[in-house]
VMD Tcl script that builds the backbone (N, CA, C; Angstrom):
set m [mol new atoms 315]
animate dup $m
set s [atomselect $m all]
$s set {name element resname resid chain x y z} {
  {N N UNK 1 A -0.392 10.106 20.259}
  {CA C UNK 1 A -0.675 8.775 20.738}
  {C C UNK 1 A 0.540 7.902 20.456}
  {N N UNK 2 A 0.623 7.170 21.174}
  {CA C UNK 2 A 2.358 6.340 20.916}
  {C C UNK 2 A 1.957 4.991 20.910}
  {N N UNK 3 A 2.974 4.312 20.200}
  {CA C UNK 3 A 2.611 2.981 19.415}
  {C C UNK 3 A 2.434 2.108 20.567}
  {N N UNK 4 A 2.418 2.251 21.982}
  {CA C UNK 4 A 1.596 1.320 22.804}
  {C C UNK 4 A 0.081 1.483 22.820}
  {N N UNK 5 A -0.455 2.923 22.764}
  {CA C UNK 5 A -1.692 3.008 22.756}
  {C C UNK 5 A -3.007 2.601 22.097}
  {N N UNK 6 A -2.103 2.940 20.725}
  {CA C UNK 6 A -2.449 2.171 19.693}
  {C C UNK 6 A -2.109 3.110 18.719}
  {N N UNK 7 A -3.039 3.450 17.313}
  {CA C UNK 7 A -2.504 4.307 16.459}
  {C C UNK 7 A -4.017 5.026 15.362}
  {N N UNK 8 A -3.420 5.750 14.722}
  {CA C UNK 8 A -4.785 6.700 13.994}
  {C C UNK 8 A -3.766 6.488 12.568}
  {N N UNK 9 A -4.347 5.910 11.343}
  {CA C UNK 9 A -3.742 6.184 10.349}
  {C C UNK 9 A -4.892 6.512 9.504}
  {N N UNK 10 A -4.649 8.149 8.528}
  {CA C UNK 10 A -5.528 8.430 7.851}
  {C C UNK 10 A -5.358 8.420 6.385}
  {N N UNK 11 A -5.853 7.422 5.281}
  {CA C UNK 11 A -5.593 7.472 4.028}
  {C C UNK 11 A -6.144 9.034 3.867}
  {N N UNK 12 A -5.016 9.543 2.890}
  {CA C UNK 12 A -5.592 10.965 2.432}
  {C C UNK 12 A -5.971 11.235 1.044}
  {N N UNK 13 A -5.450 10.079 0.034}
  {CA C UNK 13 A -5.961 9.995 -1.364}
  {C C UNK 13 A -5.516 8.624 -1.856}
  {N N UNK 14 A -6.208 8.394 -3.080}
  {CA C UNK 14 A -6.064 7.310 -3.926}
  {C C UNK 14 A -6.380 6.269 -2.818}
  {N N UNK 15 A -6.212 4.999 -3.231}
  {CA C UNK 15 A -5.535 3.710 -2.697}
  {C C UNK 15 A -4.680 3.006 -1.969}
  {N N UNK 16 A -4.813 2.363 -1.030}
  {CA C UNK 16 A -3.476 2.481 -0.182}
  {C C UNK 16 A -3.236 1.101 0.218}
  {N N UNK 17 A -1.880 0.960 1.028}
  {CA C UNK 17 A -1.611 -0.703 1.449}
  {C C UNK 17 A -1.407 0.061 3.098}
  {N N UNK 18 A -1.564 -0.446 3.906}
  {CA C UNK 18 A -1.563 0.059 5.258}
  {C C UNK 18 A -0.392 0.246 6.060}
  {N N UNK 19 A 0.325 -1.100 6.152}
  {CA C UNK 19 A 1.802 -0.905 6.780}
  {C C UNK 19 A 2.328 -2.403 6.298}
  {N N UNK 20 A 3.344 -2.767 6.271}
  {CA C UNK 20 A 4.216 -3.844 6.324}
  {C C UNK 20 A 3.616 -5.123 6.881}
  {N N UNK 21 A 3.555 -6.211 5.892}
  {CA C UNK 21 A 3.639 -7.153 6.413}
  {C C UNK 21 A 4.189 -7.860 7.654}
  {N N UNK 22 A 4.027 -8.006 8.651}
  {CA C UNK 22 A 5.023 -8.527 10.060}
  {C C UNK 22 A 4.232 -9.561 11.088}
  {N N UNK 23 A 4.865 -10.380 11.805}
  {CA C UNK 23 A 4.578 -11.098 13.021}
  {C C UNK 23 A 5.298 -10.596 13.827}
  {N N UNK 24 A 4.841 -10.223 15.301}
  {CA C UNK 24 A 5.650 -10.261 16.365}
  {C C UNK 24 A 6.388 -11.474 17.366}
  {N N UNK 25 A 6.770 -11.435 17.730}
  {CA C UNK 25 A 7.425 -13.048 18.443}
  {C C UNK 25 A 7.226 -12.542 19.902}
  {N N UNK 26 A 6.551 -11.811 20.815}
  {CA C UNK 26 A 6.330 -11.952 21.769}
  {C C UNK 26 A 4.950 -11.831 22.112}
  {N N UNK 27 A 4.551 -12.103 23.282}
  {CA C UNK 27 A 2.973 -12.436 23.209}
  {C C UNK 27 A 2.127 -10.393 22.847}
  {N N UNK 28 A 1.326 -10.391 21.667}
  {CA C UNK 28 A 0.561 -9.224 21.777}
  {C C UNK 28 A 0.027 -9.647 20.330}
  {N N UNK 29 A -1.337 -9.342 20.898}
  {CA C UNK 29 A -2.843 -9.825 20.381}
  {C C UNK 29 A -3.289 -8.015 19.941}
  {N N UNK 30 A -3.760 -8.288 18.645}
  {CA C UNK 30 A -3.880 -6.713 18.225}
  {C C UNK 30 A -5.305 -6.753 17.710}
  {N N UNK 31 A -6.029 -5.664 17.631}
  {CA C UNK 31 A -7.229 -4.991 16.768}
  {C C UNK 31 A -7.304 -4.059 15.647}
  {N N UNK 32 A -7.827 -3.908 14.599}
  {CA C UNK 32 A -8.130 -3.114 13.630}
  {C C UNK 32 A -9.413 -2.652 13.414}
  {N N UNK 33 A -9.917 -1.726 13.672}
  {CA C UNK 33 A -11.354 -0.716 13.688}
  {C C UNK 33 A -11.616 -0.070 12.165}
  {N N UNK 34 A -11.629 -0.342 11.078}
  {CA C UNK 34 A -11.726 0.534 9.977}
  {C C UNK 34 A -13.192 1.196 9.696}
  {N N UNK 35 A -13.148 2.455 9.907}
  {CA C UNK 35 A -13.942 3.546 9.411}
  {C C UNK 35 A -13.908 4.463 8.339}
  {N N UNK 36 A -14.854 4.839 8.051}
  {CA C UNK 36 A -14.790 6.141 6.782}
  {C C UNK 36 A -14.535 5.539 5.680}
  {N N UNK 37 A -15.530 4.205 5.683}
  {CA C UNK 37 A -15.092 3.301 4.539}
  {C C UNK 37 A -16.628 3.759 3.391}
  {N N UNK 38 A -16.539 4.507 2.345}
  {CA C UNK 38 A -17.746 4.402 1.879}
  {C C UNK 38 A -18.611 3.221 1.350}
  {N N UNK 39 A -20.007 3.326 1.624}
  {CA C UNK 39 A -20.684 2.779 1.880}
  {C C UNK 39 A -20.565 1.430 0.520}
  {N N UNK 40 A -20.659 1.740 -0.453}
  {CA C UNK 40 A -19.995 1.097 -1.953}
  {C C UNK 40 A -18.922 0.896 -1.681}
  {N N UNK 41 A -17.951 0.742 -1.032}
  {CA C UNK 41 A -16.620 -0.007 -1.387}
  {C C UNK 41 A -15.998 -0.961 -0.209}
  {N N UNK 42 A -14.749 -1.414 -0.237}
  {CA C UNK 42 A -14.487 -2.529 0.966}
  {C C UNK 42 A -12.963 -2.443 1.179}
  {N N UNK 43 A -12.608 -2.996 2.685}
  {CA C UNK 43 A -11.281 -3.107 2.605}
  {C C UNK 43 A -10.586 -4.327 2.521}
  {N N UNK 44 A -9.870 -4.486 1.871}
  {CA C UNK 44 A -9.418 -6.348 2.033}
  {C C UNK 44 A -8.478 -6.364 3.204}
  {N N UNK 45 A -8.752 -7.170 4.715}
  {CA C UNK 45 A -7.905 -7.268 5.590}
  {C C UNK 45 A -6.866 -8.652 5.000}
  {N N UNK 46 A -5.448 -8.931 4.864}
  {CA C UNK 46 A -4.777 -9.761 5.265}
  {C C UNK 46 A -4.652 -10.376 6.811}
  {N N UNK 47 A -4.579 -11.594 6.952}
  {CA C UNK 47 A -4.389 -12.051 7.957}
  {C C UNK 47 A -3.444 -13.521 8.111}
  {N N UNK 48 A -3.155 -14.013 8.659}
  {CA C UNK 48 A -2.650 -15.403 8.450}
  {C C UNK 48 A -1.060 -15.412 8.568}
  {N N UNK 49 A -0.354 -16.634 8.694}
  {CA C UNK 49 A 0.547 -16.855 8.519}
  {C C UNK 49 A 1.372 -16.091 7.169}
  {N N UNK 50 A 2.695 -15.962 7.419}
  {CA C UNK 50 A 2.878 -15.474 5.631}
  {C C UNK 50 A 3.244 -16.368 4.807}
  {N N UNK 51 A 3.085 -17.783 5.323}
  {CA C UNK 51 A 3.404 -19.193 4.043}
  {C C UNK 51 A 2.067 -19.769 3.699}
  {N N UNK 52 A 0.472 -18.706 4.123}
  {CA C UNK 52 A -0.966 -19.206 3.805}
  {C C UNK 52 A -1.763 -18.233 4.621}
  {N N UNK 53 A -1.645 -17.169 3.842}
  {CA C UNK 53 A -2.397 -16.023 4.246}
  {C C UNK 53 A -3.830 -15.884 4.094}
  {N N UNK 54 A -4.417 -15.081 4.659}
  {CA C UNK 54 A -5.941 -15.322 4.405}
  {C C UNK 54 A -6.287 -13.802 4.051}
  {N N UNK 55 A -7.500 -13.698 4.026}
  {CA C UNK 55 A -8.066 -12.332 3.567}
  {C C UNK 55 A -9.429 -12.243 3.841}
  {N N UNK 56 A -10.205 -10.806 4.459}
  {CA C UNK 56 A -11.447 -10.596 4.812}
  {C C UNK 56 A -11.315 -9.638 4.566}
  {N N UNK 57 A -12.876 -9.632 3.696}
  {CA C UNK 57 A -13.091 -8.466 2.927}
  {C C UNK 57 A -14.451 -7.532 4.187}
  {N N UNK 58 A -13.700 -6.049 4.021}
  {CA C UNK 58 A -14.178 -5.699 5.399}
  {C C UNK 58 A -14.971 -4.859 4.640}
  {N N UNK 59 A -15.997 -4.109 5.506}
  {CA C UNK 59 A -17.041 -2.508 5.471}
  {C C UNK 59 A -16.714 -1.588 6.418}
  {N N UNK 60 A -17.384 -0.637 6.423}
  {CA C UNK 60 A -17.040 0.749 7.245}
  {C C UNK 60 A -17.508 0.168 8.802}
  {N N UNK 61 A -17.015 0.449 9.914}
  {CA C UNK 61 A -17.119 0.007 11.453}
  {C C UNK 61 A -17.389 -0.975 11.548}
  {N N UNK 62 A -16.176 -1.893 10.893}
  {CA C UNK 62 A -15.688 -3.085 11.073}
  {C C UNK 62 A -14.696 -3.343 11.874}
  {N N UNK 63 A -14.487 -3.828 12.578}
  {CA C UNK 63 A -13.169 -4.478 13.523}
  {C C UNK 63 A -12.420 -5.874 13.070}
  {N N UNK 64 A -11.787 -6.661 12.752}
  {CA C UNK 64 A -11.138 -7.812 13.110}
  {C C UNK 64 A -9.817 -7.508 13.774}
  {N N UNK 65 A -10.072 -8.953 14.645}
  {CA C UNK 65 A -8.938 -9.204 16.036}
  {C C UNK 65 A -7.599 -10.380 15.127}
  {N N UNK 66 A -6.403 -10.060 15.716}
  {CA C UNK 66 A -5.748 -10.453 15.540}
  {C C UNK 66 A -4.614 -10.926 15.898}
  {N N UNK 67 A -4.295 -12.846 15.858}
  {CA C UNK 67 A -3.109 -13.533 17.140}
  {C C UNK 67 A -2.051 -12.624 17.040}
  {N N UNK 68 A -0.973 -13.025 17.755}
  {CA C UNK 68 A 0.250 -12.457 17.688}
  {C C UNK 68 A 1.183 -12.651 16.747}
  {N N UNK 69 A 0.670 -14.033 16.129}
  {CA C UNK 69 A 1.832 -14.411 14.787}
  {C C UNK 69 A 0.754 -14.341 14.034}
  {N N UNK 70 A -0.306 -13.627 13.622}
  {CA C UNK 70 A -0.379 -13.271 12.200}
  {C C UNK 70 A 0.117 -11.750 11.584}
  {N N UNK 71 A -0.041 -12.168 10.639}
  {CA C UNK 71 A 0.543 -10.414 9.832}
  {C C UNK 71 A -0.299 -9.833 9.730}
  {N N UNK 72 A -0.158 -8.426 9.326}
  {CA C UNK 72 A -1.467 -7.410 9.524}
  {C C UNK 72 A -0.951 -6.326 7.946}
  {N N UNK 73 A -2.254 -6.316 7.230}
  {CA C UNK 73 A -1.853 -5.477 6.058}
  {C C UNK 73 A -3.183 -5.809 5.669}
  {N N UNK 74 A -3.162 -4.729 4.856}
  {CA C UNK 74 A -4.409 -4.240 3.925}
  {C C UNK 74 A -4.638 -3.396 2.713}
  {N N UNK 75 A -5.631 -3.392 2.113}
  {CA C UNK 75 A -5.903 -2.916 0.589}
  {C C UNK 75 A -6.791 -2.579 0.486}
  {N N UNK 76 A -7.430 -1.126 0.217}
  {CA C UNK 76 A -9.080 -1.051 -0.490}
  {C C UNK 76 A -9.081 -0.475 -1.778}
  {N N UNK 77 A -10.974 -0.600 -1.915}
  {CA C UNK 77 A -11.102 -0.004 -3.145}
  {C C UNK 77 A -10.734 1.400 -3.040}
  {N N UNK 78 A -11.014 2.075 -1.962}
  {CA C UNK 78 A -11.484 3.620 -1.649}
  {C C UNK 78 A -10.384 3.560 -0.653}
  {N N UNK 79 A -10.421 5.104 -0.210}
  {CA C UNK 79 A -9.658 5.825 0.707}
  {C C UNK 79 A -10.673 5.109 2.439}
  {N N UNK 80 A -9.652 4.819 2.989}
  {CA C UNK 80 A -10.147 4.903 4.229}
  {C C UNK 80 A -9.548 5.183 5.564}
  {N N UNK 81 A -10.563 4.805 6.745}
  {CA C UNK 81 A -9.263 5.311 7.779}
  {C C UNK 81 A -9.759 4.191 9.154}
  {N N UNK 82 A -8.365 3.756 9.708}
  {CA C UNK 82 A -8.535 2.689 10.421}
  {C C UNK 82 A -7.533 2.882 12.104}
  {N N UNK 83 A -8.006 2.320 12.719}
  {CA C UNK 83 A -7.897 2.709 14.152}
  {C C UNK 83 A -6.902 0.890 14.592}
  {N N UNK 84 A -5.687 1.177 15.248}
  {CA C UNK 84 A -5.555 -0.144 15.608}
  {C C UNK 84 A -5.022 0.029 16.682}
  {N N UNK 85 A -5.239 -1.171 17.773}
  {CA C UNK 85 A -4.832 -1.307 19.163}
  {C C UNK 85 A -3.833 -2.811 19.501}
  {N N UNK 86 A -3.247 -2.719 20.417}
  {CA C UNK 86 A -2.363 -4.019 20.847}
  {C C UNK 86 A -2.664 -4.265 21.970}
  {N N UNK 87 A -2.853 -5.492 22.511}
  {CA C UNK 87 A -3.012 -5.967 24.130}
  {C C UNK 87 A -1.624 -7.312 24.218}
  {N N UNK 88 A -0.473 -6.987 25.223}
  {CA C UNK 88 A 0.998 -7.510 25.257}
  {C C UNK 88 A 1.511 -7.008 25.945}
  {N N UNK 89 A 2.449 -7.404 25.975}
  {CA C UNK 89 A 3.509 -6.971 26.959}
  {C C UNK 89 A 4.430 -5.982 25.665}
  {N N UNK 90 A 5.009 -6.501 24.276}
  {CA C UNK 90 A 5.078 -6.124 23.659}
  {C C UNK 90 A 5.300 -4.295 23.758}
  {N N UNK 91 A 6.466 -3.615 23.739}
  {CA C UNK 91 A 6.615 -2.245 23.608}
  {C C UNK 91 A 7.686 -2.142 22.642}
  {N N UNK 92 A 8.453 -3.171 22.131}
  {CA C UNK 92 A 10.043 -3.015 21.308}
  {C C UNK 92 A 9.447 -3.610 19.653}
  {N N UNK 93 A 9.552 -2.748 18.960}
  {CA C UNK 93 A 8.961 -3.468 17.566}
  {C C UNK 93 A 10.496 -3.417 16.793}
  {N N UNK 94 A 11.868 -3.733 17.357}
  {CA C UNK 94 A 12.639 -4.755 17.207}
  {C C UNK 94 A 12.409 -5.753 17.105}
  {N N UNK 95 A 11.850 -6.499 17.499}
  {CA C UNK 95 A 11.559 -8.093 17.795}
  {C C UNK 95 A 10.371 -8.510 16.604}
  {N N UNK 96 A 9.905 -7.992 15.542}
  {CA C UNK 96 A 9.029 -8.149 14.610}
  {C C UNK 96 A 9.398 -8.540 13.499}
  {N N UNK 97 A 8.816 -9.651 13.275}
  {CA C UNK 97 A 9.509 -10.813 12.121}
  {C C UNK 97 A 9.127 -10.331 10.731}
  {N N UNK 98 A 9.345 -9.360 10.347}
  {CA C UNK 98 A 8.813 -9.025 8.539}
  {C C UNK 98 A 9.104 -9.886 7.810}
  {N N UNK 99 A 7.736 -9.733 6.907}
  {CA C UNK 99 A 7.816 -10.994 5.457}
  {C C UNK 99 A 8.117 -10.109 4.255}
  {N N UNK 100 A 8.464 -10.302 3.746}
  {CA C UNK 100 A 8.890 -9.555 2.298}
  {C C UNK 100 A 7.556 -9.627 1.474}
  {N N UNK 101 A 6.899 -8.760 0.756}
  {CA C UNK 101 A 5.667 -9.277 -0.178}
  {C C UNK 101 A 5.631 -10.673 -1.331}
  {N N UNK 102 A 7.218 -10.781 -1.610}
  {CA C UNK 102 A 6.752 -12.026 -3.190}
  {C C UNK 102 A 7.131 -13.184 -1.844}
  {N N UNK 103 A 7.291 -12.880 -0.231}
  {CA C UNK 103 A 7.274 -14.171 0.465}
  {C C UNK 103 A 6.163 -14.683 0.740}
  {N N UNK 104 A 4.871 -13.429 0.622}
  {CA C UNK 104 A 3.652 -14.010 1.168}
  {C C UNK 104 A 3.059 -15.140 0.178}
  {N N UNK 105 A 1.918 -15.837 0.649}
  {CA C UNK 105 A 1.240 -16.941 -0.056}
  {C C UNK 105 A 0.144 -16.508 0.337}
}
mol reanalyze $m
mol bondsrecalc $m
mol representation Tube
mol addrep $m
């Protein structure tokens, strides 16, 4: 599957952070599907700007949608596995504004 389609990432042990903090600067509106979340535990979605970030604490076949300038990253208690899609014009992830972690708020 190729990073227009969208993507399959599978935690395989311990704890995990998902991918890099980033905004894109051209128009593409994205989704996150997280599954195989056990039933006792949660995932913390980041969302938001990276100078006032926010956070939603997710469950297993959960989705949140997401603008084009927010960042996308995450944390759980447990191992899980999450499904994400893009709707854009967006195909060059050159153009993606990364925040450094001690930049977030």
């Amino acid at each position: 599957m190729s990073a227009a389609d969208g993507g399959d990432d599978r935690a395989r042990s311990g704890k995990c952070l998902e991918h890099y903090a980033c905004s894109c600067t051209l128009p593409q509106d994205g989704g996150i599907f997280y599954f195989e979340v056990p039933e006792d535990q949660a995932v913390c979605h980041f969302m938001g700007e990276p100078s006032e970030t926010r956070h939603i604490w997710m469950k297993g076949d959960q989705a949140v949608l997401s603008p084009e300038w927010s960042i996308h990253s995450a944390a759980a208690t447990s191992n899980y596995t999450f499904i994400w899609g893009m709707a854009g014009e967006n195909l060059d992830y050159g153009d993606q504004d990364f925040s450094k972690i001690v930049e977030l708020k």
